[in-house]
C-alpha positions in Angstrom: -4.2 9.1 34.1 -1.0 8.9 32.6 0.8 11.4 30.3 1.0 8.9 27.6 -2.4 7.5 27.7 -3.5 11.2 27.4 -1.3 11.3 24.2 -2.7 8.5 22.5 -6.4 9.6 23.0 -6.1 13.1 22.0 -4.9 11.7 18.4 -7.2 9.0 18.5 -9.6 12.0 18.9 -8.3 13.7 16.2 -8.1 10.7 13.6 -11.9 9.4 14.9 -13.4 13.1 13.8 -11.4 13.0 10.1 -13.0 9.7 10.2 -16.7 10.6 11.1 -16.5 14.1 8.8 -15.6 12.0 5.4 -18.2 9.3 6.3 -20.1 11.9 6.3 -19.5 13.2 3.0 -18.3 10.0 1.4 -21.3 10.1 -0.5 -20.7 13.2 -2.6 -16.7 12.5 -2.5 -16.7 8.4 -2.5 -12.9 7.9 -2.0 -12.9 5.1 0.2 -9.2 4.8 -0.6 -8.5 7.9 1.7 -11.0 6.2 4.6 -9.7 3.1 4.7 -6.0 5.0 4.9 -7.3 6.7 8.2 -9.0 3.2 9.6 -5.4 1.9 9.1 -3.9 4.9 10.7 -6.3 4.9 13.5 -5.0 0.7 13.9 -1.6 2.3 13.5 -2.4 3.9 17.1 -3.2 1.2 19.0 0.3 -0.4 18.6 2.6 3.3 18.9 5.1 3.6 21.8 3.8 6.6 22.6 6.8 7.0 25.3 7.9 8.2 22.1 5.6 10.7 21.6 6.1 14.2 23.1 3.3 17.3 23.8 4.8 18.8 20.5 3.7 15.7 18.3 0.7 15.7 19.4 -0.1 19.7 19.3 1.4 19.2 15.8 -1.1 16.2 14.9 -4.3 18.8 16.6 -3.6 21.7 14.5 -3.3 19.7 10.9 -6.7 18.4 12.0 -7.8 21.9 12.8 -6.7 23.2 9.8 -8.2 19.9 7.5 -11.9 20.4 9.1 -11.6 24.3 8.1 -11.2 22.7 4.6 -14.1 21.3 5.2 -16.2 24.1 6.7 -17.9 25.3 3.8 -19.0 22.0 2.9 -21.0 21.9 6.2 -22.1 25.9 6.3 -23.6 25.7 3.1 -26.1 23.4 4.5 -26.0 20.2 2.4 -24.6 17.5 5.1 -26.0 18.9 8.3 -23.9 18.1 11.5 -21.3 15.8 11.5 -22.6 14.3 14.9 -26.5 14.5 15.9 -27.6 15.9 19.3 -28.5 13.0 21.8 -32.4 12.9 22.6 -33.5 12.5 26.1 
């Protein structure tokens, strides 16, 4: 697979899982300003040159997401929300 592909997944990764955390809080938060700013970003994406993009962009876009769901951690320990993503059943 090529380095660039690679690139553009890990952030999508990254911008999927701020996506499915404040879904799953948008209840208790409801700024659907901020979600529709990540669906746009997430869009934003698709049409990067990501020959562009270098390992340091995207380590730097990793660790701000890192350090936005430890924001969020003490939302999900204290046990309101449960997990973010539920365990497939075989």
């Amino acid at each position: 697979m090529e380095q660039r592909h690679k690139y553009r997944l890990r952030v999508e990764m990254c911008i999927g899982t701020i996506i499915d955390v404040h879904k799953r809080i948008q209840f208790s938060f409801e700024n659907e300003k901020l979600l529709s700013q990540f669906e746009q970003l997430r869009r934003a994406v698709n049409d990067m040159d990501m020959t562009q993009v270098c390992e340091r962009d995207v380590v730097l876009v990793e660790q701000a997401t890192n350090a936005l769901l430890c924001e969020f951690r003490p939302v999900f320990e204290n046990g309101d929300y449960g997990p973010v993503y539920e365990l497939p059943s075989h």
